[in-house]
Backbone bond lengths (Angstrom), bond angles and torsions (degrees), N, CA, C in turn:
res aa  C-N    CA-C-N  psi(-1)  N-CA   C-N-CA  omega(-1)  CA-C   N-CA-C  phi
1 X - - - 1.467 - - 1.524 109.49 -
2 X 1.358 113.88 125.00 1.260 114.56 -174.77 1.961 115.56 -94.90
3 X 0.984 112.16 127.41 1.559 114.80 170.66 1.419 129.31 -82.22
4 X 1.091 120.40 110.39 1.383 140.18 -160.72 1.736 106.46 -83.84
5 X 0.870 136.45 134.88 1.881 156.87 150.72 1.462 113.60 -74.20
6 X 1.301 118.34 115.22 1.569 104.54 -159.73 1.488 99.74 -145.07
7 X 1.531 125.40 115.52 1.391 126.05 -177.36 1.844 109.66 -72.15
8 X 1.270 134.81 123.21 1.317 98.73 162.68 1.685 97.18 -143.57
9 X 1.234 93.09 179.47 1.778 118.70 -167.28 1.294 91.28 -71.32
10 X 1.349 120.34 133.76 1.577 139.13 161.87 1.375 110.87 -93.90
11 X 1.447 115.52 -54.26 1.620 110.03 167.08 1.586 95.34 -152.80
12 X 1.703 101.46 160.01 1.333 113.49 179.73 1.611 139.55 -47.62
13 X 1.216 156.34 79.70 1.602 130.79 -175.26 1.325 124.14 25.44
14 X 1.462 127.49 125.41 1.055 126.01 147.68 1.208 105.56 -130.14
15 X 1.417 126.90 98.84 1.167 122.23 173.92 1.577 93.87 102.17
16 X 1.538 98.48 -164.10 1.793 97.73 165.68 1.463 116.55 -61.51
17 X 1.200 123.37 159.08 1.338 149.62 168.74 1.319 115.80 -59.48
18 X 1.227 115.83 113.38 1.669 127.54 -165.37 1.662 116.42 -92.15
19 X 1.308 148.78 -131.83 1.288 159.45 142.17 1.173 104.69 -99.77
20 X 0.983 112.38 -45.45 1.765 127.16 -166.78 1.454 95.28 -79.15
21 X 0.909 140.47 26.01 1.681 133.36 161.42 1.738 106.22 -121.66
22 X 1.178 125.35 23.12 1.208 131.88 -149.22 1.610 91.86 -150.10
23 X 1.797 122.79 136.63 1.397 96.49 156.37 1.674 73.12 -166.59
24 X 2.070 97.45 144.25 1.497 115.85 -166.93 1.808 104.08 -81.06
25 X 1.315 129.99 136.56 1.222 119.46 169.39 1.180 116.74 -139.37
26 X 0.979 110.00 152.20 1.853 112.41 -174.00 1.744 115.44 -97.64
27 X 1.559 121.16 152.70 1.498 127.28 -164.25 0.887 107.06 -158.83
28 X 1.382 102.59 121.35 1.643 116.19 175.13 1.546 118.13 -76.92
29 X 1.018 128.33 120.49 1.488 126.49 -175.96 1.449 120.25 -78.05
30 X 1.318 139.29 170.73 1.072 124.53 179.87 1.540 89.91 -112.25
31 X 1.267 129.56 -157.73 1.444 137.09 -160.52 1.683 101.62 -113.35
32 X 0.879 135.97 133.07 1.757 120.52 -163.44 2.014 84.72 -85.31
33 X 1.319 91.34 153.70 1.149 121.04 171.92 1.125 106.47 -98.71
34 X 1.955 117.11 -169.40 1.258 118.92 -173.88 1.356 130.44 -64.49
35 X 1.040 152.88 128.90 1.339 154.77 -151.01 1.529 118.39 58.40
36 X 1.431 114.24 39.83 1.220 104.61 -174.90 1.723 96.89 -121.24
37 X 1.453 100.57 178.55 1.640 101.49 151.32 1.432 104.50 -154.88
38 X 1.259 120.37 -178.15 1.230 131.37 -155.36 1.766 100.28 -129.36
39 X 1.335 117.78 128.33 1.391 114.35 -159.54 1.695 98.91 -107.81
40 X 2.000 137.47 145.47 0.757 104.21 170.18 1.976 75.37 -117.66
41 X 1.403 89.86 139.17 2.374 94.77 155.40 1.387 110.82 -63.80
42 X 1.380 97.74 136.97 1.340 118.97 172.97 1.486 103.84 -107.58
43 X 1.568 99.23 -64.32 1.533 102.07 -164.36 1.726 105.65 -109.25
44 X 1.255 160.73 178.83 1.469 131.11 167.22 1.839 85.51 -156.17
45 X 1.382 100.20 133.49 1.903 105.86 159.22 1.586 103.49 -135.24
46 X 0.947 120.40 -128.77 1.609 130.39 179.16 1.635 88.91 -82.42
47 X 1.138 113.65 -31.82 1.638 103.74 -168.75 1.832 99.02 -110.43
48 X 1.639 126.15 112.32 1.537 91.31 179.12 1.382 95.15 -103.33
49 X 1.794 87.62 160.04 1.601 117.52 178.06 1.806 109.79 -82.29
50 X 0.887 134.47 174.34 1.463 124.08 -175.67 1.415 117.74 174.54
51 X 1.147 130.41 121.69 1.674 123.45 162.15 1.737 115.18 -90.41
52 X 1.539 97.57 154.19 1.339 129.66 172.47 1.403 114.60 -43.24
53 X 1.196 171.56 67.41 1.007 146.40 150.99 1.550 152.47 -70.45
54 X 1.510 99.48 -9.54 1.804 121.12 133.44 1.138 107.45 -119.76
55 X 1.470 90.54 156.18 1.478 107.29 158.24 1.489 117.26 -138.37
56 X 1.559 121.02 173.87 1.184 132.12 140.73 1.283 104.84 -164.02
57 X 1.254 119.79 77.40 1.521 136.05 178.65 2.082 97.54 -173.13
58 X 1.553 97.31 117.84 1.342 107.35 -175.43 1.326 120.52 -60.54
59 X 1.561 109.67 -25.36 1.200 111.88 -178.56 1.276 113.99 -88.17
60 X 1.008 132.43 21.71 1.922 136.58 153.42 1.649 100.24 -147.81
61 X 1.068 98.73 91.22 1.663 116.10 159.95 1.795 108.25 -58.73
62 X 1.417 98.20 146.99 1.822 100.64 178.42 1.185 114.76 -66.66
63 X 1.570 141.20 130.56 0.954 147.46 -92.22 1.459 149.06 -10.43
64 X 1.169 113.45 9.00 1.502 97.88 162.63 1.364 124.72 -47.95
65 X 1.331 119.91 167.50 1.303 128.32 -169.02 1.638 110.16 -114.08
66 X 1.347 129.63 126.94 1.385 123.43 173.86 0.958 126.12 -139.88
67 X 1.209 154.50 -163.17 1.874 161.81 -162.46 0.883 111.92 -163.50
68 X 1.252 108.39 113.19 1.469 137.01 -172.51 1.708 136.46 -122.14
69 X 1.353 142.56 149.93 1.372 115.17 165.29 1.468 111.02 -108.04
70 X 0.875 106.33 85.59 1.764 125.02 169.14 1.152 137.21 -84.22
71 X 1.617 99.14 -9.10 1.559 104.27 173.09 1.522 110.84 95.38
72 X 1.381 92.91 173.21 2.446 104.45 179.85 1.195 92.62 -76.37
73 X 1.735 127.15 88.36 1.075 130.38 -170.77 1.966 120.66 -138.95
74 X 1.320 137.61 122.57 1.002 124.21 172.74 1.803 123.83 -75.37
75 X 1.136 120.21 -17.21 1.263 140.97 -166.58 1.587 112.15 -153.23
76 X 1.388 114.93 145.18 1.532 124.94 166.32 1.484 118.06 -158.79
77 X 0.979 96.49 142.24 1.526 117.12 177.29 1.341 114.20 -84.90
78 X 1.662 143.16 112.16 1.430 131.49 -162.26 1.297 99.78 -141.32
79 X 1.502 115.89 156.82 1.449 122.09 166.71 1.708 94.68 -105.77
80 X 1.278 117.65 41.15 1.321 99.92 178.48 1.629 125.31 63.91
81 X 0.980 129.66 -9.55 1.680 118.82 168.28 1.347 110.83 -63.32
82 X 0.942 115.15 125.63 1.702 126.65 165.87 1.422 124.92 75.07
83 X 2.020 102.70 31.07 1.194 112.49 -176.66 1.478 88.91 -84.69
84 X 1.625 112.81 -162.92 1.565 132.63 -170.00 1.501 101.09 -169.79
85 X 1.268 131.81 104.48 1.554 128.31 164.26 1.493 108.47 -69.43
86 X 1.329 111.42 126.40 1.242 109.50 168.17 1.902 111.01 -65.22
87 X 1.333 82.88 145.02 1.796 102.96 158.50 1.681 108.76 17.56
88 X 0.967 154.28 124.18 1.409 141.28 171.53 1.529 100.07 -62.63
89 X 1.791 107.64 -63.65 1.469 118.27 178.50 1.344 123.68 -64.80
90 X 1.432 129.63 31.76 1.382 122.47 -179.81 1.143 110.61 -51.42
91 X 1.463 121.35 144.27 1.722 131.73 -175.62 1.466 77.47 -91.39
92 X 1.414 86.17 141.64 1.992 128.63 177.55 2.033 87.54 -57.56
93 X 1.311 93.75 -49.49 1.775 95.83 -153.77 1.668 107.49 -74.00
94 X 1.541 108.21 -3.63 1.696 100.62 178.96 1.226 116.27 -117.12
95 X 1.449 129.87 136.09 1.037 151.06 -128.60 2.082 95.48 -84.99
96 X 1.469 96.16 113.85 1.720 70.63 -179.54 1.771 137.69 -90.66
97 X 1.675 89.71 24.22 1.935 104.15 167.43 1.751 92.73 -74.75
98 X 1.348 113.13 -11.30 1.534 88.00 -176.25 1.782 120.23 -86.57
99 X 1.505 91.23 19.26 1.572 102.83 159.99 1.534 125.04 -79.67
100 X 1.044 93.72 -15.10 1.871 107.53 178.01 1.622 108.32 -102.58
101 X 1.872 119.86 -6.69 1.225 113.18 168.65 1.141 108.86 -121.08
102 X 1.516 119.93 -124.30 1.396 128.32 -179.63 1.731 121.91 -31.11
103 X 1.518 129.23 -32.85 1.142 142.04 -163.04 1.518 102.71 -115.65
104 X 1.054 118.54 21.90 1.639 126.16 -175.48 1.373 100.51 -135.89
105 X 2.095 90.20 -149.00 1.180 96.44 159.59 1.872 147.17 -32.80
106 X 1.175 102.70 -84.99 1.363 114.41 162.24 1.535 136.62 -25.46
107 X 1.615 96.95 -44.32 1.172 115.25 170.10 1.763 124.13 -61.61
108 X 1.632 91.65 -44.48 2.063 109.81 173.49 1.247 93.07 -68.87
109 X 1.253 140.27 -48.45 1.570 141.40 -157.33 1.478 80.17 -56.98
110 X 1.514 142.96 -88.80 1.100 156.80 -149.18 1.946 108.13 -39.68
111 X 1.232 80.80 -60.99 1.785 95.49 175.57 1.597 131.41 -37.73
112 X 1.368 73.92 -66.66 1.702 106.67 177.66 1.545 105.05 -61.61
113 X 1.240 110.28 -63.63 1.719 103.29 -179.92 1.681 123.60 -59.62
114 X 1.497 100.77 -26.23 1.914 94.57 167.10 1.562 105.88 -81.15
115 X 1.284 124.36 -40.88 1.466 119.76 -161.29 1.343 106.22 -84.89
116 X 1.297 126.75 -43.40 1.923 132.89 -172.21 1.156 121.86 -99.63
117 X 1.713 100.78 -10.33 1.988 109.66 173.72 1.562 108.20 -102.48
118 X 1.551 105.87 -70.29 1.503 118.21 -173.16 1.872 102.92 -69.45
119 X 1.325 109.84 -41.52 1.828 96.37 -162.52 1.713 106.70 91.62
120 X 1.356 111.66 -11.54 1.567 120.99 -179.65 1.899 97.84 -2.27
121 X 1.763 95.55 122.91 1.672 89.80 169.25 1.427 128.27 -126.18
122 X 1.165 150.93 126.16 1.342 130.69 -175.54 1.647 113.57 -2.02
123 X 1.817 119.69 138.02 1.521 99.28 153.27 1.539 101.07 93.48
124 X 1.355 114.46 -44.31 1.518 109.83 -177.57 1.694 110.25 -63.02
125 X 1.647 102.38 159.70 0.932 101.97 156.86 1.781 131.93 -99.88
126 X 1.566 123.30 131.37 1.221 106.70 -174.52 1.794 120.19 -114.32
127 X 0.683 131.89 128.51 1.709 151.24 157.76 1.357 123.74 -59.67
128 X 1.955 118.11 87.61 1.358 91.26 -173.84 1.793 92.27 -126.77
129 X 1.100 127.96 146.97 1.734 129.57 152.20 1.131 117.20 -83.92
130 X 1.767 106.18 179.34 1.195 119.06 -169.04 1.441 103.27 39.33
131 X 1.216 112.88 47.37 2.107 105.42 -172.13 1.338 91.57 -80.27
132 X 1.101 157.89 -33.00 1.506 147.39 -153.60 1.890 110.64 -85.98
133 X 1.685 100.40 -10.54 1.528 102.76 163.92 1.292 126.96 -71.89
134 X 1.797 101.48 -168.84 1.735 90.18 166.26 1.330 140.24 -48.34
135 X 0.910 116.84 -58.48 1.487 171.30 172.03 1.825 92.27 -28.08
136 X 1.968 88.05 -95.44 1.440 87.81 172.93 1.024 159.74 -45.42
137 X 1.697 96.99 -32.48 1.273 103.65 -155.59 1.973 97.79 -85.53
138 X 1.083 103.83 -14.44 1.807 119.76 172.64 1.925 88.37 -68.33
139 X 0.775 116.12 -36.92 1.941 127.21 -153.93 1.367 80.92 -56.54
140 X 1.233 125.05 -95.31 1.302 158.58 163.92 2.033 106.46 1.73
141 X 1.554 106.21 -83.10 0.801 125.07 144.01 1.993 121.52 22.35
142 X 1.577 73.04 -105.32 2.030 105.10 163.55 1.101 109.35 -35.31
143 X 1.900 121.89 -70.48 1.234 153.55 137.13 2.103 98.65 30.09
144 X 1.434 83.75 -81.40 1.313 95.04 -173.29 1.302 115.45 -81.54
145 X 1.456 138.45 -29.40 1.382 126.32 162.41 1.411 116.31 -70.05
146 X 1.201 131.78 -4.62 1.445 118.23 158.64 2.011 98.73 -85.95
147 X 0.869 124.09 30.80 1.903 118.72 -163.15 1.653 123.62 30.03
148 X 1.399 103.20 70.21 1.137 100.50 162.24 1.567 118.92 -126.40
149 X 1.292 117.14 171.63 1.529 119.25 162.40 1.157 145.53 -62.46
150 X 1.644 117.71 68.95 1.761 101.11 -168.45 1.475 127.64 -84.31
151 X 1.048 105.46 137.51 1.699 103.10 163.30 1.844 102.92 -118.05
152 X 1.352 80.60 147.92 1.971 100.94 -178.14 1.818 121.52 -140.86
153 X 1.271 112.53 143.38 0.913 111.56 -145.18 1.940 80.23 -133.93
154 X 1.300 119.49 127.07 1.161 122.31 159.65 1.927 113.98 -149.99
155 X 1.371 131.91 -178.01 1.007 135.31 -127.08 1.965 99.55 -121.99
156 X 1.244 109.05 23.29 1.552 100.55 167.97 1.596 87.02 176.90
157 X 1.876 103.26 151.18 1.265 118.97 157.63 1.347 128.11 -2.23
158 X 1.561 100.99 -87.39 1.332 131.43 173.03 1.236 107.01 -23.51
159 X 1.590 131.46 -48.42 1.455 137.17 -142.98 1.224 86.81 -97.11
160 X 1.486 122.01 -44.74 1.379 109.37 -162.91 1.463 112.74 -80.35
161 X 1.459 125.90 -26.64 1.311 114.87 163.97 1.891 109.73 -67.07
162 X 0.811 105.55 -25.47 1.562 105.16 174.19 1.809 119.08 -57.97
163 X 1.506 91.87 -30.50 1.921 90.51 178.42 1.166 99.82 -89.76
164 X 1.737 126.17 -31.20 1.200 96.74 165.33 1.695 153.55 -76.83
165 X 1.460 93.55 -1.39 1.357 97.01 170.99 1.703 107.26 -86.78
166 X 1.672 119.84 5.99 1.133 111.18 166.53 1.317 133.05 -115.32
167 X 1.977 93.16 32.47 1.517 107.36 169.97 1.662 104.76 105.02
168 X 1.179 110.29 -20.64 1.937 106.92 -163.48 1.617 97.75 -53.20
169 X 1.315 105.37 133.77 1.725 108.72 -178.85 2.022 97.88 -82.05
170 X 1.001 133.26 -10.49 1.286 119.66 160.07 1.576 107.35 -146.81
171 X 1.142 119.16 167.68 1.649 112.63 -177.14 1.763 86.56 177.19
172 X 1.917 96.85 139.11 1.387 114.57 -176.18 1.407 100.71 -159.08
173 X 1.885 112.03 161.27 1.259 119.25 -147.90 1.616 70.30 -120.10
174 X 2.132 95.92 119.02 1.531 99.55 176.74 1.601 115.27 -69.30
175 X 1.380 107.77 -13.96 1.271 87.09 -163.64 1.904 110.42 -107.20
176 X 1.274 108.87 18.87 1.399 121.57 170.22 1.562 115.21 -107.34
177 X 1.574 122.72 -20.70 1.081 120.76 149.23 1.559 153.61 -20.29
178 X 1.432 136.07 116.51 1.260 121.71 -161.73 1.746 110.62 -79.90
179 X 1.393 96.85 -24.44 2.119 101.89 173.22 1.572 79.45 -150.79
180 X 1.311 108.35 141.85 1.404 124.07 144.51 1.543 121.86 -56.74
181 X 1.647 110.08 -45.57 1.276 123.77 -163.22 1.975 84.58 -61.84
182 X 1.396 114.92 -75.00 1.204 114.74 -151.00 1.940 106.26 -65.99
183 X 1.249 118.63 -5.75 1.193 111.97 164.90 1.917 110.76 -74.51
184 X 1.294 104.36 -59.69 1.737 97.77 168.69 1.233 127.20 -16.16
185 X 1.721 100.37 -59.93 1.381 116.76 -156.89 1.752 87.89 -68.34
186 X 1.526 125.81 -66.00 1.413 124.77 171.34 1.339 112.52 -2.09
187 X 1.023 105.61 -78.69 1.575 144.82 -177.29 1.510 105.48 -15.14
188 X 1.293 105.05 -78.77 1.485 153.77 -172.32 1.418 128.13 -121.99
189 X 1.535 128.35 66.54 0.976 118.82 -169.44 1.565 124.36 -85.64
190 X 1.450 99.04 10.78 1.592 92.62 -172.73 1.604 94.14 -115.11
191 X 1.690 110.05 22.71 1.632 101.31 -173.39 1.497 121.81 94.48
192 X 1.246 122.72 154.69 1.753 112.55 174.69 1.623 91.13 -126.11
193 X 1.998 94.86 147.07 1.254 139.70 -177.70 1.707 90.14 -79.81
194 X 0.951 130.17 -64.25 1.736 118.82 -177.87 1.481 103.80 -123.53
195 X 1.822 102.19 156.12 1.487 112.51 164.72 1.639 103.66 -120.30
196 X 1.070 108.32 128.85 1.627 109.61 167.95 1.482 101.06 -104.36
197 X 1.751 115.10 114.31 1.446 108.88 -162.25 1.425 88.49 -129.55
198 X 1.429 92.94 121.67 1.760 117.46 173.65 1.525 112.18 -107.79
199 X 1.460 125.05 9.12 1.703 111.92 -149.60 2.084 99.12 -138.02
200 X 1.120 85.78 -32.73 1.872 94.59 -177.09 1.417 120.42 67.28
201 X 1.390 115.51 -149.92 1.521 119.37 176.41 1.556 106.23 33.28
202 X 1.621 91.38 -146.75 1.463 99.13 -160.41 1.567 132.49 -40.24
203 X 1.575 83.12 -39.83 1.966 107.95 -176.54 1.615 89.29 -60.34
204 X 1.114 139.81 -53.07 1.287 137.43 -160.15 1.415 102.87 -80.22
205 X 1.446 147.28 -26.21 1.280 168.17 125.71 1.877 106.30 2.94
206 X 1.645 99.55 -65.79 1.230 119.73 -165.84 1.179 92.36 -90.22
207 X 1.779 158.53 -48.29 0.828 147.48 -156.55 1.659 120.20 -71.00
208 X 1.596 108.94 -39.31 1.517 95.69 -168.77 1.273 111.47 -104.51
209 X 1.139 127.82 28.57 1.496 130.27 124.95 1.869 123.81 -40.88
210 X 1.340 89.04 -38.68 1.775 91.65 -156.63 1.879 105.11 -97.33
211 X 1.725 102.24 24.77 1.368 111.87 -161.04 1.395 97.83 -80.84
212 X 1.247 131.89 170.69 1.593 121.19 -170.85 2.482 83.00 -113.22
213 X 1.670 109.13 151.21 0.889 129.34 -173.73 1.820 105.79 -41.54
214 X 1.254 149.65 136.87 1.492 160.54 -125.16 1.710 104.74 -3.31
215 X 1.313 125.14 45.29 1.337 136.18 164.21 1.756 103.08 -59.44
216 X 1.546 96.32 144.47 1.789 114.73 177.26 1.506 107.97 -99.58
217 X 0.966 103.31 156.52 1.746 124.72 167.67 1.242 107.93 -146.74
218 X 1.422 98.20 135.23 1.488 108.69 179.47 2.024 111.20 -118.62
219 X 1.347 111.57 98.69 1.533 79.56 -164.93 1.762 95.06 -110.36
220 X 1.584 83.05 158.16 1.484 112.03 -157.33 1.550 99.56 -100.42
221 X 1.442 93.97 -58.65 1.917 102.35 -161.27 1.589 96.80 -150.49
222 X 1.551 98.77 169.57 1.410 113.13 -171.75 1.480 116.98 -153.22
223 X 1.838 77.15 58.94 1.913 87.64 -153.02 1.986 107.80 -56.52
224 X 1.314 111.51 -34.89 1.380 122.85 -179.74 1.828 112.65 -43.69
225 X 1.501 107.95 -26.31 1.324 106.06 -174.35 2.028 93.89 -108.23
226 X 0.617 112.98 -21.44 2.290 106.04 -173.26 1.298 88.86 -60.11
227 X 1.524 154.03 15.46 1.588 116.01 135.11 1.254 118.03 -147.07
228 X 1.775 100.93 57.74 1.222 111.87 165.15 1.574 144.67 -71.28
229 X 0.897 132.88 83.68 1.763 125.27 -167.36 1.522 98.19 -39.68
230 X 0.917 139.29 -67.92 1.440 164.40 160.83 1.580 136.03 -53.68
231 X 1.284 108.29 69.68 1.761 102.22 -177.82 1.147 128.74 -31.65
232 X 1.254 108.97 128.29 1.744 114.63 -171.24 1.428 94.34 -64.85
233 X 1.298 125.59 -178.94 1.628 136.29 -163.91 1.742 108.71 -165.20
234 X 0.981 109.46 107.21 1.530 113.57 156.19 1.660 104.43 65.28
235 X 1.502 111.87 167.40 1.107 132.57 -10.39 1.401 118.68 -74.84
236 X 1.690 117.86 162.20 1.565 96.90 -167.99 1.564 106.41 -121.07
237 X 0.938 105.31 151.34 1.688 110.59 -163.33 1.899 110.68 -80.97
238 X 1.160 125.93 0.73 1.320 100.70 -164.25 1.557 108.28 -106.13
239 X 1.322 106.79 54.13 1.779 119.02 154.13 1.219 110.50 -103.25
240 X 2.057 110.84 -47.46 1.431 110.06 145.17 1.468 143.83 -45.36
241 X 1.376 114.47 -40.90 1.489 108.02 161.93 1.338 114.97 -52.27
242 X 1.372 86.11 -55.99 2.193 80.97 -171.62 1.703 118.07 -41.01
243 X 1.550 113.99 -61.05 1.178 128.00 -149.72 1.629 97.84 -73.87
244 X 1.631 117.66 -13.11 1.197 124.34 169.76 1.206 128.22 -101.95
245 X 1.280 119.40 -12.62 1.143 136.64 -177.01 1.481 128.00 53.09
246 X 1.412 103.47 45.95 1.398 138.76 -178.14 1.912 113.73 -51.73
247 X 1.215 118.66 130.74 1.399 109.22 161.06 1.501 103.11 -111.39
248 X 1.391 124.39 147.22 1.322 142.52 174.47 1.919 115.19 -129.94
249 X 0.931 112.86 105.57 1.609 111.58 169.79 1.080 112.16 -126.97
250 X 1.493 104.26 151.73 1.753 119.55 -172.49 1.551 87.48 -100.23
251 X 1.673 101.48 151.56 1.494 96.83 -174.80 1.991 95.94 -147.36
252 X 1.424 110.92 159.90 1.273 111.22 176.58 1.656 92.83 -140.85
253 X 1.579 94.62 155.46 1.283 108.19 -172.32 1.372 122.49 -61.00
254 X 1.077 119.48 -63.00 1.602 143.20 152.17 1.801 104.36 -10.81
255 X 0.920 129.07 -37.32 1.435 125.70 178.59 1.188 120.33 -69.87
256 X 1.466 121.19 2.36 1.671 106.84 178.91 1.999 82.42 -140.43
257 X 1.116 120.10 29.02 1.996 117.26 176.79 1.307 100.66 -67.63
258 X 1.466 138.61 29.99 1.320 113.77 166.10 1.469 105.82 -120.21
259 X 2.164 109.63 9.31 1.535 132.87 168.31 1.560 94.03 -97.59
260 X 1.347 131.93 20.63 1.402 107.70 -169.77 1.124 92.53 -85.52
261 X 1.435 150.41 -56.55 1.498 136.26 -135.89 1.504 102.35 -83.31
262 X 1.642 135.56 -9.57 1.577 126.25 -146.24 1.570 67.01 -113.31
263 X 1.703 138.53 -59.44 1.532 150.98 -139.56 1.728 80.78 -64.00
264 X 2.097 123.79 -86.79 0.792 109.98 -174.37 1.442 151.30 -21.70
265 X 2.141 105.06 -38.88 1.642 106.23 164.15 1.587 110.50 -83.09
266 X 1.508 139.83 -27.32 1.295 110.59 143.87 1.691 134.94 -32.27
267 X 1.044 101.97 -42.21 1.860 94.25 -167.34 1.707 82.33 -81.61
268 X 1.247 136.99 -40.52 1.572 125.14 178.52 1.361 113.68 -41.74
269 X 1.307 123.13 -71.63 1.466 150.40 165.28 1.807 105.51 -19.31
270 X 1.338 99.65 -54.68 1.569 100.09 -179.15 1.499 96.10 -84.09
271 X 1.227 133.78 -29.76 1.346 130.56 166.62 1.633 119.20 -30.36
272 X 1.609 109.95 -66.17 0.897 145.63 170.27 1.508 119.69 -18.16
273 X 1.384 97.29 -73.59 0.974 157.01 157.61 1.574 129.37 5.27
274 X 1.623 86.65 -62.24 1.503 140.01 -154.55 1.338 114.07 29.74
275 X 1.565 101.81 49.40 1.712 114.24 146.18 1.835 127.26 -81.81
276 X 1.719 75.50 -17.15 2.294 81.52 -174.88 1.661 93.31 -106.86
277 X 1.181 138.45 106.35 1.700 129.76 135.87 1.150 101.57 -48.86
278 X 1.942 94.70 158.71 1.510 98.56 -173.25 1.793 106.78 -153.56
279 X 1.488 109.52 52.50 1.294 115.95 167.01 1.194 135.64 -20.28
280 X 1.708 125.65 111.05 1.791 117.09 -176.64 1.462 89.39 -108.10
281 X 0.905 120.53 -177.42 1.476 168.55 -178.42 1.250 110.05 -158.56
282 X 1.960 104.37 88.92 1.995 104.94 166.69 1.358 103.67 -97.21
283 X 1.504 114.26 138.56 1.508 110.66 129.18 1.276 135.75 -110.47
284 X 1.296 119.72 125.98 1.289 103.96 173.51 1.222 148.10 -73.13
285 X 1.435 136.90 155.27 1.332 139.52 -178.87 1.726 96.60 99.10
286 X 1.637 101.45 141.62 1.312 130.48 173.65 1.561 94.40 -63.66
287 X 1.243 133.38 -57.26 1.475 150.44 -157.88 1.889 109.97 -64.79
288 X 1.324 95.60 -11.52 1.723 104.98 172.23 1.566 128.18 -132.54
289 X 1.873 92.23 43.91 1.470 106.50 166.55 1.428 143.52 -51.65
290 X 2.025 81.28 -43.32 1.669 77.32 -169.93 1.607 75.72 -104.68
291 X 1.278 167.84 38.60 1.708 135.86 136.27 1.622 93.98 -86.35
292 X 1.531 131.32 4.87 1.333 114.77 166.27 1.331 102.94 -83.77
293 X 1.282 113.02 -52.19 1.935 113.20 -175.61 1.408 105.61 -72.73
294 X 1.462 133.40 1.89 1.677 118.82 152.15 1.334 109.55 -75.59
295 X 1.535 95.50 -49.24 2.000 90.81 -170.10 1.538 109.74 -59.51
296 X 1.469 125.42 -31.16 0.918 139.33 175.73 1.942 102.51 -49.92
297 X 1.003 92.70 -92.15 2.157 86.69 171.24 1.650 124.54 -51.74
298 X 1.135 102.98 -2.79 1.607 98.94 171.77 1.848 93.09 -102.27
299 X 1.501 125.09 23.27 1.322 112.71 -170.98 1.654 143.65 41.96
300 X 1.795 86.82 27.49 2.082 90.33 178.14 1.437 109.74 -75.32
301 X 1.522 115.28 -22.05 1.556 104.43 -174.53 1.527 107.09 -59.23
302 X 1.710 128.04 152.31 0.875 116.65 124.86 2.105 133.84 -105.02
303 X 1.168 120.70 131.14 1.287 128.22 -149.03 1.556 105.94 67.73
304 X 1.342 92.89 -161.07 1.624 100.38 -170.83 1.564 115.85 -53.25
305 X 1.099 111.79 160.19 1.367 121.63 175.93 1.423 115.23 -133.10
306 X 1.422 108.35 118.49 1.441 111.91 -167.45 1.263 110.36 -136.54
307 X 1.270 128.32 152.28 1.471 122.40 166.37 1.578 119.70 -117.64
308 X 1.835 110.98 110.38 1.443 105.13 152.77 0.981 148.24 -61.10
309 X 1.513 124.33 106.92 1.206 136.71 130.38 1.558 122.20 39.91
């Protein structure tokens, strides 16, 4: 019988995310039965990665490797619903937490929202925040192997020399700025063709003003508002949409998973490549989950942020 390490919620958010909303507990597993397997974590984020180490279900042989949502978990017991085998052909030489970033999740998030939200086209110009995350910093990335113009905007020094060693044709630290507005305009003076908006509120406030006339937005996240006591309020943009004739859609990843297996060996391919960088942020130990998912919302990661196992 194997004993499981298991993070769980004591009580809900109020505000930011404390220690004290967090408490470690231990679980005895039972032995999987038929069609089951037994999961051990390797790598764990919001999404954990994990190999097989029993089985009795053909379709995950003992050790394969898969992606799963199982929770702040060292061990699981599964009948297989809502596993994911990685890649059959994974290259020996790439790291396989980068199933939980660039070559996963994060990575499709990126894809999907320039190609199935924006239409992203050669030549355009694109607008993305939080670019120095998962998310973005793939945004950006893509951005430029289809040839377009990015500018990125993330939240310290560090980050911003970080997009630029990943090609971003402009990049600035919003929160050292003297106006946001008049950095944009810098930026981009003839306006931007897409926004890839991960951040909301104000930044999003100041941004779609500076959209160029039937400009896209694709929004992802709105990390600036997930620990608000207090709903942000106004000002609201749709006098600007109109008079610009703006499209804006909210989009989730999951809506195009029947492109996951062809999308994933693209982002490999450019992996390969070495057209895609692919920034982690590890910490180690099971025992420093949730000060990874604080630092994580206070924005210390740069790229993904994951914790080993």
């Amino acid at each position: 019988m194997v004993q499981a390490k298991t993070w769980v919620l004591t009580r809900h958010f109020e505000g930011f995310p404390k220690d004290s909303n967090f408490e470690l507990k231990l679980e005895q597993l039972p032995e999987p039965k038929d069609g089951e397997v037994l999961l051990e974590a390797l790598f764990l984020s919001v999404d954990p990665y994990m190999r097989v180490i029993q089985s009795i279900n053909p379709a995950f042989p003992v050790g394969c490797h898969v992606v799963g949502r199982c929770g702040w978990r060292t061990h699981t017991v599964s009948d297989g619903t809502g596993l994911t085998c990685l890649l059959s052909d994974w290259p020996q030489d790439v790291s396989m937490s980068l199933a939980l970033g660039a070559i996963g999740m994060p990575g499709l998030t990126a894809l999907y929202g320039l190609e199935e939200v924006l239409g992203l086209q050669a030549g355009e110009t694109l607008l993305v925040n939080a670019a120095a995350g998962a998310v973005g910093s793939i945004v950006g990335q893509i951005a430029k192997i289809k040839g377009c113009r990015v500018v990125g905007s993330s939240g310290s020094n560090d980050k911003v020399a970080f997009l630029k060693e990943l090609g971003f044709d402009e990049a600035f630290n919003y929160k050292t700025v003297n106006s946001l507005e008049e950095v944009l305009m810098t930026a981009a003076p003839n306006g931007y063709d897409c926004f890839f908006e991960n951040v909301g509120g104000l930044f999003s406030s100041v941004a779609i003003p500076q959209m160029k006339q039937f400009g896209r937005i694709a929004v992802c996240g709105s990390i600036s508002t997930y620990n608000d006591t207090n709903p942000q309020t106004g000002p609201y943009p749709h006098l600007t949409m109109i008079f610009k004739q703006l499209k804006m859609e909210g989009f989730m990843v999951g809506r195009w998973e029947h492109k996951n297996p062809e999308s994933l060996r693209r982002l490999m391919a450019w992996k390969r490549e070495g057209k895609l960088q692919c920034r982690e942020q590890v910490t180690e130990g099971f025992e420093n989950m949730p000060a990874a998912f604080m630092g994580m919302l206070q924005g210390e990661n740069i790229g993904k942020a994951i914790v080993k196992v």
